[in-house]
Each structure stands twice: as C-alpha cells, then as structure tokens.
LOTOR-147426 format. One line per 5 residues: number of its first residue (from 1); their letters; for each residue x negated, y, z negated of C-alpha. Coordinates in steps of 0.2 Angstrom, whole numbers, plus 5000, padded with zeros to 4 digits. Each point is the difference from the previous one (the first is absolute). Example, Ala and Ser with C-alpha at 12.3 -4.5 7.8 and 13.67 -1.06 7.14 Angstrom:
BEGIN
1) AS) 4938,4978,4961  4994,5017,5003
***
This chain:
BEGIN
1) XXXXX) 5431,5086,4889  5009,5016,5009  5008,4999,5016  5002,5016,5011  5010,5005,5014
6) XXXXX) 4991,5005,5019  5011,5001,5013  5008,4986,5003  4985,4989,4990  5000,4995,4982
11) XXXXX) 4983,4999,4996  4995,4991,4983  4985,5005,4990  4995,4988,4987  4990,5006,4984
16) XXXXX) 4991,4988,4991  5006,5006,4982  5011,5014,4999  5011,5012,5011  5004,5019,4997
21) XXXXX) 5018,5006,5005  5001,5015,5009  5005,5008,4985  4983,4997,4995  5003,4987,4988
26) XXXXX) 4990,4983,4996  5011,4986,5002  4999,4982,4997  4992,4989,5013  5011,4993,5013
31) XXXXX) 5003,4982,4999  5007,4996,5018  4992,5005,5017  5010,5005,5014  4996,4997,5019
36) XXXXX) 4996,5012,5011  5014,5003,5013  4997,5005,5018  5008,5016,5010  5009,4982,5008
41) XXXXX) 5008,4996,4985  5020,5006,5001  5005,4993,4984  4991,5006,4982  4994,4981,4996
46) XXXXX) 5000,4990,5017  4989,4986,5000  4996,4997,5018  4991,5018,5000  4991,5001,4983
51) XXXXX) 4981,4998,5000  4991,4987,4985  4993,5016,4989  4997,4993,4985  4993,4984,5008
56) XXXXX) 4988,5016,5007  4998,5006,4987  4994,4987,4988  4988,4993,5013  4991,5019,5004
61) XXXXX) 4998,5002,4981  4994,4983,4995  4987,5002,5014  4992,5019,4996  4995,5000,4984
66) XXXXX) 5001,5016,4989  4988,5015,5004  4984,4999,4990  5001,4981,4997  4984,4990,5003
71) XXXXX) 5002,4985,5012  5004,4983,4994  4982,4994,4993  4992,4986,5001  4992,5004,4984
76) XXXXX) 4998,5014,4986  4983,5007,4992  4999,5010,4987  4986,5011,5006  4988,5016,4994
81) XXXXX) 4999,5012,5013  4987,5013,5005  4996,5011,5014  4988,5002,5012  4993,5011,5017
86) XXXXX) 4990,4999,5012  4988,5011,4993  4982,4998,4993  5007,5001,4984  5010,4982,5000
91) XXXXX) 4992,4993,5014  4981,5007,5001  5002,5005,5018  5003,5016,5007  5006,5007,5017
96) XXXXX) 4989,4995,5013  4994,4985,4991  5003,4983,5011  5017,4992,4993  5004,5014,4991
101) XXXXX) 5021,5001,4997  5002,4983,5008  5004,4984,4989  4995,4984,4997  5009,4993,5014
106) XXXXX) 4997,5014,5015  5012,5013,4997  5002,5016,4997  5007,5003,4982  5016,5008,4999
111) XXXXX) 5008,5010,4987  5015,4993,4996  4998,4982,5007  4980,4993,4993  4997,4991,4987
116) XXXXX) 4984,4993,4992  5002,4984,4992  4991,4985,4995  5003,4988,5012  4997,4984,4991
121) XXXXX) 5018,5007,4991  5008,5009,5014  4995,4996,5019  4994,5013,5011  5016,5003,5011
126) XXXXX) 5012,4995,4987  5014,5015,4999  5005,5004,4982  5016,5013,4992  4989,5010,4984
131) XXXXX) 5012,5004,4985  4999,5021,5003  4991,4999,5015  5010,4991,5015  4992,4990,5013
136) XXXXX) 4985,4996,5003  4987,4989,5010  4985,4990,4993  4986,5007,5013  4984,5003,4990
141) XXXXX) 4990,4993,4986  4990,5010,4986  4984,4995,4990  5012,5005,4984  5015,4990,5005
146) XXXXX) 4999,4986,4992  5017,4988,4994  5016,5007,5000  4995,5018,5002  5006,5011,5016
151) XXXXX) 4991,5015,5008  5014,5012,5008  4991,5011,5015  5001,5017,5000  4993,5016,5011
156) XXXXX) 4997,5012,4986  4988,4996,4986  5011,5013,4988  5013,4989,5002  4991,4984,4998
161) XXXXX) 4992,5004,4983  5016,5008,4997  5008,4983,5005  4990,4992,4985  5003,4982,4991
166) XXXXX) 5019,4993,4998  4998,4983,4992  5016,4987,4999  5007,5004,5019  5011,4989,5009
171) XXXXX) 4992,4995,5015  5013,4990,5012  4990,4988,5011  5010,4999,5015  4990,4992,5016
176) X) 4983,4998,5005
***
C-alpha cells in the first residue's frame, strides 16, 4: 500500500501484493490499510471525517473476479474441440440455401458467441467459459457432435481448419 498526497486529500492505493517506492524499488507488501481522509478532515488521523476504505476495498475485490477467469461453474467438462462455418463444407448448405448460417435454435451464428453442442450433454442455451477460448453460448447442434465434444463458430474456413482438434479442454458449465 502507498498513500499520496493531492491537495489537501490523502488518497490510499492498495496493491494486492507488492508496492514500488518512488525510487523504484519493490517493497514488501503493506500490512495495514489506512482510511481515506476528506479535504474536511483538519487533523492527520481524525475519525469523524475518515471514510471505511478497506471495508471498500475488500468488498469490490471479493465481488469482480480477476480478468480472464471463467464464471463460477456449475460443472466442468473435459471436452474435444473443433470448429466449424457456415459454409458448405461443414454444414452442406451454401448461401442462398434456406437456413443457411442460422442454428439449431433460430439464430444467426456468431463468431465469437455460438456453439454447437450435443444437447443431451449441454442444453441449447446453456452459457459456458472454453479453456483458451472465453465465453461462449450453446446455439446450435451438429450431426458430428456427439458427447462431450464442442463445435466453436467461425466466419473464415482458413481459420476453422486452421482451428483444428484440441482434446482435454476445460469447459466451465456455468448456466443454461
């Protein structure tokens, strides 16, 4: 923890395991947490004008997890991935053709959020966090999809066969 001066505020910035002087030196973490005094605040540690900062503090972090964490799940599979387009080559139909880029349950499919699943395993709806991937949504179903294996939607065929297989994956089942 380092505390800095600004105007006639002491602002408090917490760092969750080191801090670097303004030397520029790592030091150790700090082990007591200060309050945050207002411009009001005539004495250095008056109580009547401090504000509850590490009551803050521990409340914000323990509700936002850390960037790039999936979502509390309500289960784990261990999936094989592949990918897919909407393209004749993994679905048979081609622009034009009735139902062509639309899944299994009426929508368009989207880079970046559809999924084709088997839905005895995964329900149609069901939201999921991919190991390597990020989030996705189960939207669609495949005539090769069968158990615990997950077809990740993509524009480009390049990248789809690009894509490949990827066995053993983390799959974070969180609602659905």
């Amino acid at each position: 923890m380092t505390t800095r001066r600004r105007g006639s505020c002491t602002a408090v910035l917490l760092v969750a395991l080191c801090t670097i002087s303004t030397a520029g030196q790592l030091q150790s973490p700090a082990t007591k947490i200060e309050p945050l005094r207002t411009k009001a605040s005539a004495a250095p540690h008056s109580s009547a004008q401090t504000l509850p900062v590490a009551a803050k503090a521990a409340s914000a972090s323990a509700e936002e997890p850390p960037p790039d964490t999936p979502p509390k799940p309500k289960r784990v599979l261990s999936c094989t991935l592949t990918a897919y387009t909407a393209g004749y080559e993994s679905t048979g139909k081609r622009p034009g053709d009735p139902g062509y880029g639309i899944t299994a349950c009426g929508k368009i499919a989207r880079e970046g959020q559809t999924i084709a699943v088997d839905p005895a395993v995964i329900p149609i709806g069901t939201h999921v966090y991919i190991d390597g991937i990020g989030e996705r949504q189960a939207e669609d179903t495949g005539g090769a999809v069968k158990g615990a294996h997950i077809d990740v939607f993509f524009n480009d065929p390049r990248i789809a066969i690009q894509f490949g297989v990827k066995t053993n994956v983390p799959v974070y089942i969180s609602q659905g």
